[in-house]
C-alpha distance (Angstrom), angle and dihedral (degrees) to the residues before:
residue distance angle dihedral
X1 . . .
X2 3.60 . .
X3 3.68 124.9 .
X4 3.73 91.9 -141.6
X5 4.10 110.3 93.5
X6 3.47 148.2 143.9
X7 4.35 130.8 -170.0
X8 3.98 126.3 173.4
X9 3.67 121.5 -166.3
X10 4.11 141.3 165.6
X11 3.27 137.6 -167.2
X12 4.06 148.6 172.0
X13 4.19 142.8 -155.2
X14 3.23 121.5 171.0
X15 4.18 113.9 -33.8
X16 3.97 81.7 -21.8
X17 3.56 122.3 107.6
X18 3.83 134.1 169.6
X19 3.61 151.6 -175.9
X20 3.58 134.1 -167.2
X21 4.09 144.6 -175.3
X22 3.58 124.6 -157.0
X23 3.58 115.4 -169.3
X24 3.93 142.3 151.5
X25 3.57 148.7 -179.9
X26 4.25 138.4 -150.5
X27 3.43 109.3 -77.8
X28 4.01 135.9 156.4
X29 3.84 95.9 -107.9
X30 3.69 138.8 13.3
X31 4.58 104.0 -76.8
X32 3.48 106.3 -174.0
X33 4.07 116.7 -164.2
X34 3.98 114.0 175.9
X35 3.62 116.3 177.9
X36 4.25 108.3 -165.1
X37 3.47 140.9 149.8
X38 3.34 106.4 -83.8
X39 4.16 94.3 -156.2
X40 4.29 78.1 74.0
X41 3.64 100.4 92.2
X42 3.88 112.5 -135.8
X43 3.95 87.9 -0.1
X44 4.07 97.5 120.6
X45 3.46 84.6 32.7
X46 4.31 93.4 51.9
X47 4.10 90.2 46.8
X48 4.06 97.8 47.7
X49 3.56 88.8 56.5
X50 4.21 98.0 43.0
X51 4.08 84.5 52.5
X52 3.37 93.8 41.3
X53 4.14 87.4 60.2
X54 3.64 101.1 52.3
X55 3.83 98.3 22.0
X56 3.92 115.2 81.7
X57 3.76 100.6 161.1
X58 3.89 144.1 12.8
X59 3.50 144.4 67.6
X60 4.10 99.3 -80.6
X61 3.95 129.1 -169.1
X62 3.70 125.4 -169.1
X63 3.76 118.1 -175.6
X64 3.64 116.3 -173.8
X65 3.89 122.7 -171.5
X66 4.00 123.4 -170.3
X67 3.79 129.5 -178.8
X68 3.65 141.9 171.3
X69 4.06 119.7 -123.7
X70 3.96 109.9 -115.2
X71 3.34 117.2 -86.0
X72 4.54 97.9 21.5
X73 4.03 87.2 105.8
X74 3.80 110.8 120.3
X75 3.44 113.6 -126.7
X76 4.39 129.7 -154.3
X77 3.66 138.4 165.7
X78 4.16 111.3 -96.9
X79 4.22 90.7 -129.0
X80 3.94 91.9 -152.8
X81 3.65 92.6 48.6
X82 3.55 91.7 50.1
X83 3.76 103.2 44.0
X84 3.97 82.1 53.3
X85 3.70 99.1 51.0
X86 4.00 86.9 53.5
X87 3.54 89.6 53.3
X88 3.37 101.3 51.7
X89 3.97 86.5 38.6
X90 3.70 91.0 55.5
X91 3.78 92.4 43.6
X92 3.69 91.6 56.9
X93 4.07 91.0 48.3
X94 3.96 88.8 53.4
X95 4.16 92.9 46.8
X96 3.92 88.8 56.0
X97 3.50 88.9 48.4
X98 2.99 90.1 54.0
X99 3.70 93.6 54.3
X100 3.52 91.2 30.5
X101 3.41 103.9 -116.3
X102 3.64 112.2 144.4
X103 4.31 115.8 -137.4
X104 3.56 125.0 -169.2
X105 3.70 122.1 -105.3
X106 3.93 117.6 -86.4
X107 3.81 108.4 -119.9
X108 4.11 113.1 -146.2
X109 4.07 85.8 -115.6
X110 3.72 88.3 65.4
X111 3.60 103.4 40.4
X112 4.13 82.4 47.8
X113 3.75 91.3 57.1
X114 3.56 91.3 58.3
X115 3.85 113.2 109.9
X116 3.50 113.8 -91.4
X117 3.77 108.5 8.7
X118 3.39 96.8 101.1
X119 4.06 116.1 47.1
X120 3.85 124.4 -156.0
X121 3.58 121.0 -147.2
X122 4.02 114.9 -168.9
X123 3.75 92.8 -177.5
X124 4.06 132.5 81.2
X125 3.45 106.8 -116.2
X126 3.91 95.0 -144.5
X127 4.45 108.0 33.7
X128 3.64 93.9 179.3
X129 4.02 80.8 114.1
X130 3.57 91.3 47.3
X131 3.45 96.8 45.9
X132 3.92 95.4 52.7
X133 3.79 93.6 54.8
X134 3.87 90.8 47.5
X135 3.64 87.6 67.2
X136 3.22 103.5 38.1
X137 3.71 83.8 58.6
X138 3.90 90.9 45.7
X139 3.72 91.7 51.5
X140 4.03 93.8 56.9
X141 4.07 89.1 42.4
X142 3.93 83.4 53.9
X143 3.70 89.0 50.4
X144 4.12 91.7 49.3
X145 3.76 89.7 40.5
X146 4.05 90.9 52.9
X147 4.18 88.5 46.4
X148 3.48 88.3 63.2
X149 3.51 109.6 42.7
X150 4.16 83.7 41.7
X151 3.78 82.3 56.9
X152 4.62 96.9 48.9
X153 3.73 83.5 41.0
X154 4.02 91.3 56.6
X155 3.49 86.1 48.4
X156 3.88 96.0 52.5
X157 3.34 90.6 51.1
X158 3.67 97.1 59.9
X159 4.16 85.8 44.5
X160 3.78 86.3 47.6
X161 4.38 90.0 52.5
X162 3.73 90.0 45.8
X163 3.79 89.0 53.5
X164 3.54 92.9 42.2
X165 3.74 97.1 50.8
X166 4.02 90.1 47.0
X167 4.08 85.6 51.4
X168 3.95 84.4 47.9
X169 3.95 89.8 48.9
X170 4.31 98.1 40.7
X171 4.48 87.2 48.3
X172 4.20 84.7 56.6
X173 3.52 87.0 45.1
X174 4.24 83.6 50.4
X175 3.82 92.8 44.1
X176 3.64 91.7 45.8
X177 4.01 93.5 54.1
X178 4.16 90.1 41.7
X179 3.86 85.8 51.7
X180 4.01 83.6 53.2
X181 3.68 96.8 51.6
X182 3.46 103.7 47.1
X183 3.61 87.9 91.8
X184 3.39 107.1 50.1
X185 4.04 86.0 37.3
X186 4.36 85.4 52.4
X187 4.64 85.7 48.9
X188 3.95 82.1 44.5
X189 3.38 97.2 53.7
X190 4.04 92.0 42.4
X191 3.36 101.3 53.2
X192 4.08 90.1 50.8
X193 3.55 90.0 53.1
X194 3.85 88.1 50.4
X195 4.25 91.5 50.8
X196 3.55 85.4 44.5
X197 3.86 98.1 57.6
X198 3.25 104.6 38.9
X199 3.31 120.7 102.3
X200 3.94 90.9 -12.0
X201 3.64 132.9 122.4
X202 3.76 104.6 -139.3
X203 3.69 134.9 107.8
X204 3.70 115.0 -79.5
X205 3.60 91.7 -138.7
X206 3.29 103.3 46.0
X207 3.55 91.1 56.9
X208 4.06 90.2 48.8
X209 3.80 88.2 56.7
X210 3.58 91.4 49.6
X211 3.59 91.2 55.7
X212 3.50 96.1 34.0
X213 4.14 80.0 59.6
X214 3.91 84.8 48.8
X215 3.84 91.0 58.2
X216 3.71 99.0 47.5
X217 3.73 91.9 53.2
X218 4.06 91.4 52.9
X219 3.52 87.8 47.8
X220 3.75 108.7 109.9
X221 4.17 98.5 -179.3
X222 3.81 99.4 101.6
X223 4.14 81.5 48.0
X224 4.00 96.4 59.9
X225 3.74 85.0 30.2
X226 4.12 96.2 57.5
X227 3.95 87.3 38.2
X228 3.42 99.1 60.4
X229 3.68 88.5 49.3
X230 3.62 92.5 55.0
X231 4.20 83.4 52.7
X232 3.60 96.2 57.5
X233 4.12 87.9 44.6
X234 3.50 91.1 45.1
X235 3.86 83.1 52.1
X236 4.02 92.3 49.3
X237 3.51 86.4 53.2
X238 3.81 102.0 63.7
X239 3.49 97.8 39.7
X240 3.62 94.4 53.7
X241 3.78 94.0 56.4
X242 3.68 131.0 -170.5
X243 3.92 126.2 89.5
X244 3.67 92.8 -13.0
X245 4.19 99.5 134.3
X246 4.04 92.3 93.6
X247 3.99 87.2 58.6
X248 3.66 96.2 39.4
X249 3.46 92.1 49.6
X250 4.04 95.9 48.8
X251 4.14 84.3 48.2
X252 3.92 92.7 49.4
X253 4.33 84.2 60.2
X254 3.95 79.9 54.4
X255 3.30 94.8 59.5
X256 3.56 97.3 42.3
X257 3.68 88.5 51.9
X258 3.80 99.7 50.5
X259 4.48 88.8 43.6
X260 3.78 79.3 54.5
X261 4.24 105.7 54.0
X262 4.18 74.6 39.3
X263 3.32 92.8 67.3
X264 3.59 99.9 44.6
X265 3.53 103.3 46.3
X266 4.12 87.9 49.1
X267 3.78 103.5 97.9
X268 4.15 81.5 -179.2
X269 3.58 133.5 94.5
X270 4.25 93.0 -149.0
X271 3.88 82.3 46.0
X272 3.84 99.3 47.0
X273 3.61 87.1 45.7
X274 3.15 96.8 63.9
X275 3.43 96.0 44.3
X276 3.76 95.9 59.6
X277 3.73 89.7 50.3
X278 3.70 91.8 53.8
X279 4.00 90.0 49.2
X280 4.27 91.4 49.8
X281 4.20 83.8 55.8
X282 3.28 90.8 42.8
X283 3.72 91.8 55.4
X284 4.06 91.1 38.2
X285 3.65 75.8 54.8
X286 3.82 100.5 51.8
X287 3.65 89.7 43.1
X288 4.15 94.3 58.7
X289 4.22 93.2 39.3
X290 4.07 83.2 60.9
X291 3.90 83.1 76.9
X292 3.80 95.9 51.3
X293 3.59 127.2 109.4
């Protein structure tokens, strides 16, 4: 699977309406960022753990956006604002009695108008509905979400085989040119031990394990040996699917690390060669198991 993904979905019940964008990026754990409503009881809540089942690694935002169509709000009288407004209307009435001054009847379309007798609500009081078909929703965005990064991490694993199988064909190219110089490392080594002992007071052997010692460390067998282990691992790896970046990642720094002591042990231009071009896949390599699950 590939951590890089992207899902778009809407919806509607009711007045409601929604859209939402699922998307993510590579990243070393799993970073979960869900932006809701939070007047949705149990909504954030009801996402984090749907992503949190199918999602093993990435840095992952979900925005979610709900509205109400114009005109759906609920509307009711406020009964304290009301009972006050009649009081003050009927206190007004008796002062211009009073002064006998005669006013005009108040109609109930005017004494609605005034602010605050009538309250608009633009929220459901119970979501429970709401919430429900959210999820729903979220559960078939997870499912296109998942397509796609099933489909980038198909196509990383046939990158990832290519590289392999050039990394496969550049260490035969290694073990051929170590096979090579073994001979001319062998007359190296000879006529060393020759300067050495001539004319020199110092024990034979010593000087044999010495350059014994200086063999070994040239020797580049357990090198090729180790890295075509870490091919057939590497190999393991991407067949078996699932959340297998972490490991893939730890086994590219293998690989880096065995191209490396390659390179300095060569003592051969055909070997070092070969060497750097294994350590430029190996990076290429690297670079493309970033992406992986």
């Amino acid at each position: 699977m590939s951590m890089t993904g992207f899902a778009s979905a809407t919806g509607a019940l009711g007045p409601w309406s929604w859209s939402a964008e699922l998307r993510s990026v590579n990243g070393k754990g799993l970073d979960l960022r869900v932006r809701a409503p939070d007047w949705v009881e149990g909504l954030e809540h009801g996402l984090r753990a749907a992503l949190s089942a199918k999602i093993k690694r990435g840095n992952v935002t979900l925005n979610v956006r709900v509205s109400r169509e114009e005109g759906a709000a609920t509307t009711a009288v406020a009964p304290a604002q009301l009972e006050a407004v009649l009081s003050a209307i009927s206190d007004i009435e008796a002062a211009a009695m009073d002064k006998g001054v005669s006013l005009a009847p108040s109609t109930a379309t005017q004494i609605a108008g005034l602010r605050g007798v009538l309250e608009t609500s633009t929220e459901a009081e119970d979501t429970t509905g709401l919430r429900a078909a959210l999820l729903a929703d979220a559960e078939a965005l997870l499912t296109a979400f998942s397509d796609m990064r099933a489909r980038e991490g198909t196509a990383l694993a046939e990158v990832l085989a290519d590289q392999l199988n050039k990394v496969e064909e550049t260490l035969a190219r290694a073990s051929t040119a170590a096979a090579a110089r073994a001979p001319r490392m062998e007359e190296t080594l000879k006529r060393n031990l020759a300067r050495v002992l001539e004319g020199a007071d110092a024990d034979p052997d010593r000087i044999a394990q010495e350059l014994a010692l200086i063999a070994t460390r040239a020797d580049v067998t357990e090198e090729i040996d180790r890295l075509r282990t870490h091919i057939g691992a590497a190999r393991d790896l991407i067949g078996a699917g699932g959340a297998v970046g972490r490991k893939l990642d730890f086994l590219m720094q293998e690989f880096m690390r065995e191209a490396n002591t390659l390179c300095s042990k060569a003592q051969d231009s055909h070997l070092t060669q070969a060497g750097l071009d294994l350590k430029v896949l190996i990076d290429q390599m690297r670079e493309q198991v970033q992406n992986v699950e």
